[in-house]
C-alpha positions as CSV (number, residue, x, y, z in Angstrom):
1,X,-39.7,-91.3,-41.6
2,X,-43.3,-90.4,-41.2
3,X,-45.8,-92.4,-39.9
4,X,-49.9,-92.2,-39.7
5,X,-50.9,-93.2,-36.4
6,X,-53.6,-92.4,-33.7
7,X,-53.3,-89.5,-31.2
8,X,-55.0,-89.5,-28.2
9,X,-57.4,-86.4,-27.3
10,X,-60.3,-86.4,-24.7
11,X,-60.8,-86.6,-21.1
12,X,-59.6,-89.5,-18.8
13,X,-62.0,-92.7,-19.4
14,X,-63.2,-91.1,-22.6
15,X,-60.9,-91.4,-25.3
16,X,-61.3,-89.7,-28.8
17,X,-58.5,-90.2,-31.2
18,X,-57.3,-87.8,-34.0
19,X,-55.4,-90.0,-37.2
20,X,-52.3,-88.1,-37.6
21,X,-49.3,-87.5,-40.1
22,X,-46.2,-87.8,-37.3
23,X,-42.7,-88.1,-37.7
24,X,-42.0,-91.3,-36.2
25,X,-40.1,-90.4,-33.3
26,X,-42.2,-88.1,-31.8
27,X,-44.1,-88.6,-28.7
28,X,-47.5,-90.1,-29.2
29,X,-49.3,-86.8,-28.9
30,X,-46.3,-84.6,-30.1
31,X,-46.3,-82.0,-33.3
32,X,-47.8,-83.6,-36.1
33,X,-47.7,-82.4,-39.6
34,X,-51.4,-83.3,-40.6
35,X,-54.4,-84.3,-38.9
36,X,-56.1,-86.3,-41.1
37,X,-58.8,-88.0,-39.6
38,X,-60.8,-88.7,-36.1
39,X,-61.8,-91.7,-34.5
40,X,-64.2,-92.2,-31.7
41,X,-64.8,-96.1,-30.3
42,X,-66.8,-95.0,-28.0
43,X,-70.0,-93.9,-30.4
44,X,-72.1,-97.3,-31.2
45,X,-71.3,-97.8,-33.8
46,X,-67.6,-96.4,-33.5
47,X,-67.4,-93.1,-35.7
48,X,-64.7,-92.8,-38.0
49,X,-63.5,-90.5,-39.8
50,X,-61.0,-90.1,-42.5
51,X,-60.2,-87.8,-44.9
52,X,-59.1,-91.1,-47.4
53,X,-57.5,-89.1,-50.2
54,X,-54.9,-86.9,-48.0
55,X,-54.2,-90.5,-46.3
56,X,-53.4,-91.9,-50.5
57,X,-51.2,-88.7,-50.7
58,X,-48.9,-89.4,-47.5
59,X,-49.0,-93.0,-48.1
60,X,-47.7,-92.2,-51.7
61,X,-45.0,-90.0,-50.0
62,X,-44.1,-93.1,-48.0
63,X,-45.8,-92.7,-45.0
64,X,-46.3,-95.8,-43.0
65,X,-49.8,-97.0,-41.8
66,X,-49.8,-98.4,-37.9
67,X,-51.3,-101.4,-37.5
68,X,-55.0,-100.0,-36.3
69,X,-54.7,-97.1,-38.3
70,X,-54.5,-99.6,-41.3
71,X,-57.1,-101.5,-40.1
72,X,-59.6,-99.0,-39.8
73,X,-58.6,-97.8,-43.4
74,X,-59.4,-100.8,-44.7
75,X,-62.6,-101.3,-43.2
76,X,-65.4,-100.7,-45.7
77,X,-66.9,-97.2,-45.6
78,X,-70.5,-97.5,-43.8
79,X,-73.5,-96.3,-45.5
80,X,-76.0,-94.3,-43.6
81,X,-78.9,-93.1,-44.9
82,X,-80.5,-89.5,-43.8
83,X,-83.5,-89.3,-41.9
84,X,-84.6,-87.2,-45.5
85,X,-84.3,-90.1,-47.3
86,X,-85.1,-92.6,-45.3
87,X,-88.6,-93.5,-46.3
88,X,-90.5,-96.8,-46.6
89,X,-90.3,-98.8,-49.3
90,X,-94.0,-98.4,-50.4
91,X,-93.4,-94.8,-50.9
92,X,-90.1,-94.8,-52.8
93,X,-90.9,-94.5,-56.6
94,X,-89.6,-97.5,-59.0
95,X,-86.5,-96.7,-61.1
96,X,-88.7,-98.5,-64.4
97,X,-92.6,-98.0,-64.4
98,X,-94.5,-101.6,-64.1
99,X,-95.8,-102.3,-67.0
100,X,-99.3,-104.7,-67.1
101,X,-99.0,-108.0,-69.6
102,X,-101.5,-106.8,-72.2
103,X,-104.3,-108.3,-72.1
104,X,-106.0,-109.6,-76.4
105,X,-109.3,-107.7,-75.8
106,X,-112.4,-109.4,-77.3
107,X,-113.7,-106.9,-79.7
108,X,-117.2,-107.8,-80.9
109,X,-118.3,-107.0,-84.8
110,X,-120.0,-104.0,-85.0
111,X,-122.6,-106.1,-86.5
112,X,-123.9,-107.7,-83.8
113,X,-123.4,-104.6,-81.3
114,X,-125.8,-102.7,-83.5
115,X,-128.2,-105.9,-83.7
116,X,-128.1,-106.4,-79.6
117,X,-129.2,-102.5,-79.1
C-alpha cells in the first residue's frame, strides 16, 4: 500500500521535509517512488510546496494521505504577490474607466450672445 507522507532532510535542529510517494512499510526516509512536494516550517511563514496534481494522481491510485500531509493539502494555497506587481493602489489602473455624471449645460440663444458682444 502506498502512502504520502513527510521525509525528513536537513541538518540536526533544522528540519526541511520532502512529501513523498512511499510504500508504507518503508523506513521514514527509505526509497520512495516520488517526491512530490517540500515543506519547510521553519520559513515565516512555513513554505510549502506541492506539486497538487501528481498528489490527485497517487491519491486516485489509492494512495493514503498521513495525517499532516493531509492537512497541509488542504490548507488553502497562499497568494503572494511579486515585488513587480506589487504597486500602490493609486497607481494601479481601474478595470472600468470612471465615468463623470453629465452635467445639462446651460446653453444660451445665440440671440442674446450676439446682443451681449
Amino acid at each position: 500500500m502506498l502512502m504520502i507522507r513527510l521525509a525528513r532532510v536537513g541538518a540536526r535542529k533544522q528540519p526541511h521535509y520532502r512529501v513523498v510517494v512511499i510504500e508504507k512499510d518503508r523506513a521514514r526516509n527509505g526509497r520512495s517512488v516520488e517526491v512530490v512536494g517540500t515543506y519547510n516550517p521553519r520559513t515565516t511563514p512555513a513554505s510549502l510546496d506541492l506539486k497538487r496534481d501528481r498528489i490527485n494522481y497517487w491519491v486516485g491510485n489509492g494512495a493514503l494521505l498521513s495525517d499532516r500531509v493531509e492537512k497541509l493539502f488542504a490548507a488553502p494555497i497562499p497568494v503572494t504577490a511579486s515585488p513587480v506587481t506589487a504597486s500602490p493602489v493609486t497607481a494601479t489602473p481601474s478595470a472600468a474607466p470612471v465615468v463623470e455624471p453629465a452635467v445639462p449645460s446651460v446653453a444660451e440663444p445665440a440671440s442674446e450672445a450676439a446682443s451681449n458682444v
